[in-house]
LOSETI-206075 format. One record per residue: x, y, z of N, C-alpha, C in turn; residue in three letters. Coordinates in steps of 0.1 Angstrom, whole numbers, plus 5000, padded with zeros to 4 digits. Layout:
! residues N
XYZXYZXYZALA/...
//
This chain:
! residues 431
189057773122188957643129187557583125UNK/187457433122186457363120186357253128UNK/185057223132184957133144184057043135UNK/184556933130183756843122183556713128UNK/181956713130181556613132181256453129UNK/181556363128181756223120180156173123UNK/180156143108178956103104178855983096UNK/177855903098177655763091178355743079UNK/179055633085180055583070181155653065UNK/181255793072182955873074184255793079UNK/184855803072186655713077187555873080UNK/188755803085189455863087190155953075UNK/190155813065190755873053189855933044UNK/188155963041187756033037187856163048UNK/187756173063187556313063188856353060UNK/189956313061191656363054191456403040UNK/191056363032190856383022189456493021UNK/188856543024187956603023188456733024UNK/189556743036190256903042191256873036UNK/191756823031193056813023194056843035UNK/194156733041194656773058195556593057UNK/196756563058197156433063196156353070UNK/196056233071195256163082196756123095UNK/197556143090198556123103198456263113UNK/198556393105198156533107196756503122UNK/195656473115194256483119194356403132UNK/195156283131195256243147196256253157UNK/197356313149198256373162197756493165UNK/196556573159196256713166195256683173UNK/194456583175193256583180193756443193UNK/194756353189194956233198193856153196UNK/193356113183192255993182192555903184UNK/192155783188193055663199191955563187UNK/191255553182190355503175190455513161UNK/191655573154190955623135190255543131UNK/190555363135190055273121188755263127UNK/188255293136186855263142185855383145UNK/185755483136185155613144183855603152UNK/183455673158182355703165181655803160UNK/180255743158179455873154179355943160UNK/179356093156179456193165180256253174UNK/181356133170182956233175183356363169UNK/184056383177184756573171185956523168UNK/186156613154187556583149187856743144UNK/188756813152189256953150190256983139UNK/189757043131190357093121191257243115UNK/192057243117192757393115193657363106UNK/193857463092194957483089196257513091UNK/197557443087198757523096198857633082UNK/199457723092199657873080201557843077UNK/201857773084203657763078204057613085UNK/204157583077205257433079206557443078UNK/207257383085209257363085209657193085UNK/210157203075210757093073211857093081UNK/212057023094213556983101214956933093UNK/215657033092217457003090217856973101UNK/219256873098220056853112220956963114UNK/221056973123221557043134220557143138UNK/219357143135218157253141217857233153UNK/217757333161217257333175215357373175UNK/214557393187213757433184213657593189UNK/215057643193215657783194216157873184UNK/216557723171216957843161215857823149UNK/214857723153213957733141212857833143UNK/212757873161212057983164212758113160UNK/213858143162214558263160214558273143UNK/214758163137214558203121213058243118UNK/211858233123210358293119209958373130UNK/210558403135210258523148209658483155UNK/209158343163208058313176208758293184UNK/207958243196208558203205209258013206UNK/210357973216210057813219208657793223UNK/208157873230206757813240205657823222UNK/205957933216204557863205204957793201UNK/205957733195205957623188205857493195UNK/206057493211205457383217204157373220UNK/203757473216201857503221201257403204UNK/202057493195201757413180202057283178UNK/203057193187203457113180203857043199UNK/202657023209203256973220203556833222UNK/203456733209204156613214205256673216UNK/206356753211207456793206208656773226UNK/207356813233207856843246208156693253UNK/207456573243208156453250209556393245UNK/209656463238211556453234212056553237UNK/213756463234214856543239215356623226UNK/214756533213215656593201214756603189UNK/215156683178214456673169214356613156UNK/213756533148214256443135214656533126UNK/215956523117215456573104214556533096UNK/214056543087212856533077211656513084UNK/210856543101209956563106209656703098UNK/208056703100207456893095206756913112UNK/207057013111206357083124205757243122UNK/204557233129204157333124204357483130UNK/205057603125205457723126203957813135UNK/203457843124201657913127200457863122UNK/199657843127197957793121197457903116UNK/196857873109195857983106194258023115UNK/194758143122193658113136193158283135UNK/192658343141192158433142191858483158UNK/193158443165193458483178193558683181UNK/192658723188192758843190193258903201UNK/193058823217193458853226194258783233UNK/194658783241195558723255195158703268UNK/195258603272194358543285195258463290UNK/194758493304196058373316195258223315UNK/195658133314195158013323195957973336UNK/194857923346195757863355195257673356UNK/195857613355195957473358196257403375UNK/195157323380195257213389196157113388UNK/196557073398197856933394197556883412UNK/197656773414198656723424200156713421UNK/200956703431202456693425203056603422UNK/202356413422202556363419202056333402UNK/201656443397201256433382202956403374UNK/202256323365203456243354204256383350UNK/205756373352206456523345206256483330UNK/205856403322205856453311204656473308UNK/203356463314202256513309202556673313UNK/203256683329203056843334203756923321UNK/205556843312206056913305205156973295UNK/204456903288203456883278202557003284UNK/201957033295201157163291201557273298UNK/202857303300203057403311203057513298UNK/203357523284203757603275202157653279UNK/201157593278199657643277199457713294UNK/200457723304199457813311200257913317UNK/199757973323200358103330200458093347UNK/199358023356199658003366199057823366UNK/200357733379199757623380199257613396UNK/198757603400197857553415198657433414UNK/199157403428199657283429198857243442UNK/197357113445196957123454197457023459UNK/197757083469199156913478199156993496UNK/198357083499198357143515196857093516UNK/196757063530195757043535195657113551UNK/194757203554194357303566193657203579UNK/194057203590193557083599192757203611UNK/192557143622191457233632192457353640UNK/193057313635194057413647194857483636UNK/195157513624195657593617196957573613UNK/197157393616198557343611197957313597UNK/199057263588199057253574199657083570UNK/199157023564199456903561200356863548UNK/201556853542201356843529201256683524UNK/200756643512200756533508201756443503UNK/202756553497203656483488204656593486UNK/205756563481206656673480206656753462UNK/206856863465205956963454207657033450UNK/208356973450209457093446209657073433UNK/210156973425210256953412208957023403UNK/207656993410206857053403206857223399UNK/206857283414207457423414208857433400UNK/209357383407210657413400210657423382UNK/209957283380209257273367208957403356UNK/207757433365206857573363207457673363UNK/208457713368209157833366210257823356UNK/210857733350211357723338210357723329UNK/209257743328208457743316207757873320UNK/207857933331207558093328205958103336UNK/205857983340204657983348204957993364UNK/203358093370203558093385203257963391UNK/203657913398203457793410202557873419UNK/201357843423200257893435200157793445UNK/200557783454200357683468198857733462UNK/197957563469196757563473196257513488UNK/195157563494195257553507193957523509UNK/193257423512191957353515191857273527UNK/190557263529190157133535189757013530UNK/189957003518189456903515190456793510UNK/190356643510190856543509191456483498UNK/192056393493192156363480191456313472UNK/189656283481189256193476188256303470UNK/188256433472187356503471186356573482UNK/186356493494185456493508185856703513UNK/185256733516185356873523184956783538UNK/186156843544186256833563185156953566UNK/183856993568183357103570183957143584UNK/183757073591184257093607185157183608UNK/186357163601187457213604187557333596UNK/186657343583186157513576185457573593UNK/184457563595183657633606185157653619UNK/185657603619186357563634187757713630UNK/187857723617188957813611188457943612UNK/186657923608186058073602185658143614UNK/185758073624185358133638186258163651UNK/187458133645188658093659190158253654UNK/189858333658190658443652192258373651UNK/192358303663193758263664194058143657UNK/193058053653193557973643194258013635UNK/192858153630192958213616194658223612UNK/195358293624196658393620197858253626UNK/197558133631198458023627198458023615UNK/197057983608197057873596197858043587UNK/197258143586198158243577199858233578UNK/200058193591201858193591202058103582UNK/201657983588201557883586202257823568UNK/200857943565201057923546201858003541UNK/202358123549202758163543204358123548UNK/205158073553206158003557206557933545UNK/205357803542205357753529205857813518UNK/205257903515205258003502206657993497UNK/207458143512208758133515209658013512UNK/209257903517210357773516210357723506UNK/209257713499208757633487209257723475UNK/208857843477209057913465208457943460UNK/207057983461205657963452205658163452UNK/204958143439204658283433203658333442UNK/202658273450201458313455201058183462UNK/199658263467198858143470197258143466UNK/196758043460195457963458194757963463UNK/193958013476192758033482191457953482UNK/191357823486189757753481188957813492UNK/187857873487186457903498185457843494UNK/185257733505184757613503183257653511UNK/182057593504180757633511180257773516UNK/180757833506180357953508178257963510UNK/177858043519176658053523176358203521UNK/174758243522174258373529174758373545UNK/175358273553175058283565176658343567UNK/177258243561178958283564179858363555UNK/178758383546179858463534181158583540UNK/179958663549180758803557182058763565UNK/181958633572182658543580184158493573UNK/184058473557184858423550185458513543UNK/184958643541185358753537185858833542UNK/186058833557187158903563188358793569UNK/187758713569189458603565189958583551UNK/189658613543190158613531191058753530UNK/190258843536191058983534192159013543UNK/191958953557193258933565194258883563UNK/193758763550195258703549195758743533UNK/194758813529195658893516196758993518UNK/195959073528196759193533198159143538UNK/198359013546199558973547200158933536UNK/199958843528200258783515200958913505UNK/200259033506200659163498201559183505UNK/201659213519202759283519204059183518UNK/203959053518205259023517205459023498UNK/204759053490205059093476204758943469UNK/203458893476203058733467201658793461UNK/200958653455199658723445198758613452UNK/197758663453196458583455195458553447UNK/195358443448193758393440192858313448UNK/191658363446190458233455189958133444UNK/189758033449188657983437187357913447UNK/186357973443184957943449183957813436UNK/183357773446182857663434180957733439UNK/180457793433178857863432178157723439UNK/177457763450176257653454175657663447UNK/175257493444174757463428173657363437UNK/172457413429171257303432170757223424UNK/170757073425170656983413169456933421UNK/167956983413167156873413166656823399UNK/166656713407166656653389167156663378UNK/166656653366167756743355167656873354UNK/167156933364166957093365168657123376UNK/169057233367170457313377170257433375UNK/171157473388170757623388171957653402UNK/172157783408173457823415172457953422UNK/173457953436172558013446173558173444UNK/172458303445173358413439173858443453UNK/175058493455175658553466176658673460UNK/176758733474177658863466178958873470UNK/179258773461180458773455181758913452UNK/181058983453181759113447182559163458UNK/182359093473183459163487184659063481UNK/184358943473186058953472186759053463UNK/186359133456187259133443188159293445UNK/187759333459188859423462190059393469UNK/190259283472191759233475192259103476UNK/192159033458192058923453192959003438UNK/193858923428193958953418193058813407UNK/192358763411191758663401190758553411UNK/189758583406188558503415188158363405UNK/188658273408188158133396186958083402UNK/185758073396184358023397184857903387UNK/184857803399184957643395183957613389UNK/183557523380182357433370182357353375UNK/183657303383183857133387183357153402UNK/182657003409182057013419182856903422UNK/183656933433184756853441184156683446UNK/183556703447182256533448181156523445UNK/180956493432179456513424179256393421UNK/180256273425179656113422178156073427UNK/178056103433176556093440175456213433UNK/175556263424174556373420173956333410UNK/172456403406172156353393172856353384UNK/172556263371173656263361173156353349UNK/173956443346174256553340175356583337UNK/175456683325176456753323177156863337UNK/178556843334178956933351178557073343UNK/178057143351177957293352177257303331UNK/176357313333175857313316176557413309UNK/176457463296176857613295175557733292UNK/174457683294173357793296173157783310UNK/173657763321173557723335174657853340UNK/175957793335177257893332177058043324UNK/175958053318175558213311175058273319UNK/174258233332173458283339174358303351UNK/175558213358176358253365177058373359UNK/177658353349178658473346177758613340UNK/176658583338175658733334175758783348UNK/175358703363175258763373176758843380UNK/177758723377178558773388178958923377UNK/179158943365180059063360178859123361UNK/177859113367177459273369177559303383UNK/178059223393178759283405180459263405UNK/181059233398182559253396183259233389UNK/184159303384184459363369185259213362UNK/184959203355185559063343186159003343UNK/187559173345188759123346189459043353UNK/188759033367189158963380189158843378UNK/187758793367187158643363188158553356UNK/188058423363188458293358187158243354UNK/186858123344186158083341186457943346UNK/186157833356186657673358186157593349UNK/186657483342186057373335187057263338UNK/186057173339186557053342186656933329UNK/187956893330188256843316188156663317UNK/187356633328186756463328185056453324UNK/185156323324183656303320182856213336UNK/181656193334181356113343180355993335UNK/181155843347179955743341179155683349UNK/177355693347176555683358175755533355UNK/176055463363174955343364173455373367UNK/172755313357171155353358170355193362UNK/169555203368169055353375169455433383UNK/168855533381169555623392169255663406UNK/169555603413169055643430169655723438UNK/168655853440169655933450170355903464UNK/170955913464172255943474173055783475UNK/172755683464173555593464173755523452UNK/173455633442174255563430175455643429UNK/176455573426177555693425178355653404UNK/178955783406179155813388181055773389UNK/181555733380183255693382183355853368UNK/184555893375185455963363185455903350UNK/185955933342186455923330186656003319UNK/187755983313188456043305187756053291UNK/188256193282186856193275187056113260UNK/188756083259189255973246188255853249UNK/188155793264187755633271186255633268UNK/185855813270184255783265183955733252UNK/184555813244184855753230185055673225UNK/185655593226186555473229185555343232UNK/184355363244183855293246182155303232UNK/181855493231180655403223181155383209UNK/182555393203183255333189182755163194UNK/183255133203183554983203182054943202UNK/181054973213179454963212178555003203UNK/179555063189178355143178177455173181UNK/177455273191176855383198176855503192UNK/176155563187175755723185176155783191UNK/177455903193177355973206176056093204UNK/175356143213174456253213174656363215UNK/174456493220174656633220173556693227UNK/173756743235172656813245173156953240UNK/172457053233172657183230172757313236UNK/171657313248171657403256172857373267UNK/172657243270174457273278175457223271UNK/175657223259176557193248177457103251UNK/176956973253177656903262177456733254UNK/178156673251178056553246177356413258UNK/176756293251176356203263175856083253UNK/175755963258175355843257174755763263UNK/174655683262173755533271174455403263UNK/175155323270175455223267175055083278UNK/175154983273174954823283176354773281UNK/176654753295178154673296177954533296UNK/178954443300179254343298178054283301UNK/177454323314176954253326175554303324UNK/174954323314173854363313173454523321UNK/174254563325173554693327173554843322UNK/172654903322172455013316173455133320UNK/174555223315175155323317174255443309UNK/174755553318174655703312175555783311UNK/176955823296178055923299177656043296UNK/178056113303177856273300179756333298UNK/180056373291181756363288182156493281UNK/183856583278183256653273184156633256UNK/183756733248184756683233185056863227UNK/185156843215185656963207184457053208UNK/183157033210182157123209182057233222UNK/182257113229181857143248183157243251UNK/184257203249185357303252185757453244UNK/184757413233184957573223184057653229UNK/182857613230181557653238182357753251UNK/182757663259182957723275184257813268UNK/185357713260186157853258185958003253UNK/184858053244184158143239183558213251UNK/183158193258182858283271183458353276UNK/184758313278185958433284186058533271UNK/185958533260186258693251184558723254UNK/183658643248182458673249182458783263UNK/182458733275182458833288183458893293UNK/184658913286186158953290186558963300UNK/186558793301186958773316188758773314UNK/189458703326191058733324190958583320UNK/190458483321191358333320190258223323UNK/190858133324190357993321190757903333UNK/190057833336191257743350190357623346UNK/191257523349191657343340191257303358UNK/190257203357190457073367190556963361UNK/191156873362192356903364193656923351UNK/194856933354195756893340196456713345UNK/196056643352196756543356196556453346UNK/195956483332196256413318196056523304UNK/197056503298196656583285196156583278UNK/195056663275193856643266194556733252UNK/194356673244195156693235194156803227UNK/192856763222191856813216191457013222UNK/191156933237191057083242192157173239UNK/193457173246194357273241194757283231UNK/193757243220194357263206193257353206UNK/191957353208190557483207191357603215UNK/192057573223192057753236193157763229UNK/194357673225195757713213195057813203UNK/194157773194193757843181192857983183UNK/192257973200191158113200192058223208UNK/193558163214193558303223195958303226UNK/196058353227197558403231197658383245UNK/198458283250198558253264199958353276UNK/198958433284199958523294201058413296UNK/202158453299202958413308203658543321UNK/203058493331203158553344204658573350UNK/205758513346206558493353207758503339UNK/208958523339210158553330210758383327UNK/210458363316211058213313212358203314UNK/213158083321213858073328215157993313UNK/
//
């Protein structure tokens, strides 16, 4: 794999011609929404396919897998527009195997709400192993709220061989954490063992493989507090034969462009948890300095600490697969940053003949642009560099997996980097 950067006065059709690669090839693997316009210092991902098939009619994508011995799910991993049709062309080429140098096998789990588009969910379910579906919300008394109805989504996921995990939070759609109602749960025994029926009722009716666990604000003061509620309600969750996962997001202290994460000992969950996900993404970071989320020499120093208190295996790695864009100046606690998607970042400094930049130590792409209205922006976004980076960490520290915030659009670019470096578990018997 080559991650080639575009440089002054590169076209689309010279880098195609360079790798002897189609230029139709180059941007259905990467989704360049821009060819005739590049951006300096866009990432354009380059892999060889190791076998091409030319489509006959009457081929399915069950007998063109059974003639080269893979799976349907690789060949939709290699070829996932493939997943927004119902049928195949003759004389389309689709590609068999890349030429990759994949060694291991790793689970991902993926975020969704349940109103995410089914054909973006179709499009990545081949890439994960378990999906978080966050659509429950925990209130003061240990009832459960849900948002939307989550069964098609479930349903979805288990025809593609992935687990469905209820997720169970306080926090809002907008991002807001209800603290009140965290403290009101972590201290009320009998809440506690409502809100456990509660979820676990869910589970049962819904169908879910497990449950998702968020431990939200974890502290030195309450850690012990949250750790024997976590363990009370695994032990139930075990015994009815479901799986558990927490995902904790590390208190992270942003001053200024200085980051850094508060160490706690982490290590009381990992005796009755099967996968602990240390989120990158900070559930409302609009308001925070503007920075790359979670750097990746910020993230070396998290994952140096926690695997020397709990073994690897247990580890998810979280990355968050949006950008943010910050109006400058920047005033704390009332400038706020909007999402954005990391094509739109692109997209915007092509159109502004903007340079994109590279921050190295958090390997993390960024810009400055003036909008319409005269004012000054800052993106921090992520591309082909930023996601090979964070994906290299999991073999690097041999952790078990990867966890996506969210999948509620398909990045086309990224799961073409975690497609070429690793063999994706599937958790559950495809249906």
């Amino acid at each position: 794999m080559i991650i080639h950067v575009v440089q002054p006065g590169e076209t689309i059709d010279s880098i195609s011609e360079y790798y002897n690669i189609p230029v139709e090839r180059l941007i259905l693997e990467n989704e360049i929404t821009n060819p005739d316009n590049l951006a300096i210092g866009q990432t354009i991902v380059v892999v060889q396919p190791e076998i091409l098939y030319t489509v006959q009619v009457g081929d399915t994508l069950g007998s063109i897998a059974q003639q080269y011995g893979v799976s349907p799910m690789e060949l939709l991993r290699n070829n996932p527009y493939l997943s927004d049709r119902e049928y195949l062309y003759a004389g389309e080429t689709i590609v068999i195997t890349y030429g990759t140098d994949r060694t291991r096998t790793i689970a991902t789990s993926g975020y969704t709400f349940s109103y995410i588009d089914k054909s973006v969910l179709t499009k990545t379910l081949p890439f994960l192993s378990y999906l978080t579906v966050f659509n429950y919300r925990a209130t003061r008394e240990g009832e459960i709220i849900s948002i939307a109805d989550d069964t098609e989504v479930i349903q979805l996921a288990k025809i593609y061989g992935v687990a469905p995990m209820m997720f169970v939070s306080t926090i809002t759609e907008e991002g807001t954490i209800i603290r009140e109602v965290t403290q009101n749960i972590l201290n009320n025994s009998s809440v506690q063992d409502r809100l456990i029926e509660n979820m676990l009722q869910v589970i049962k009716t819904k169908g879910y493989y497990g449950i998702n666990m968020y431990i939200e604000d974890v502290t030195s003061d309450n850690i012990n507090s949250i750790v024997e509620y976590v363990k009370k309600a695994s032990m139930i969750f075990y015994s009815e034969g479901y799986r558990v996962l927490i995902t904790t997001t590390p208190v992270m202290n942003i001053e200024g462009p200085v980051v850094s994460f508060e160490k706690l000992d982490y290590s009381q969950f990992s005796g009755f948890v099967d996968g602990i996900v240390f989120a990158s993404y900070d559930w409302a970071r609009f308001y925070s300095y503007p920075s790359s989320l979670f750097p990746v020499n910020v993230l070396r120093e998290l994952l140096d600490y926690v695997v020397s208190i709990i073994p690897p295996e247990f580890l998810f790695l979280g990355i968050t697969t949006l950008g943010y864009d910050w109006t400058l100046p920047y005033v704390p606690g009332a400038t706020s940053a909007t999402a954005i998607e990391n094509n739109n970042a692109i997209q915007i400094a092509a159109e502004n003949n903007i340079p994109i930049q590279f921050n190295e130590a958090a390997q993390s792409p960024y810009f400055y642009y003036v909008d319409s209205d005269g004012i000054l922006h800052l993106v921090w976004f992520n591309d082909a560099r930023s996601f090979d980076a964070r994906a290299r960490l999991v073999a690097e520290y041999a952790l078990q997996g990867l966890s996506l915030w969210t999948i509620m659009r398909f990045d086309t670019q990224m799961w073409f980097i975690i497609n070429t470096q690793y063999y994706i578990e599937k958790i559950m018997e495809i249906n």
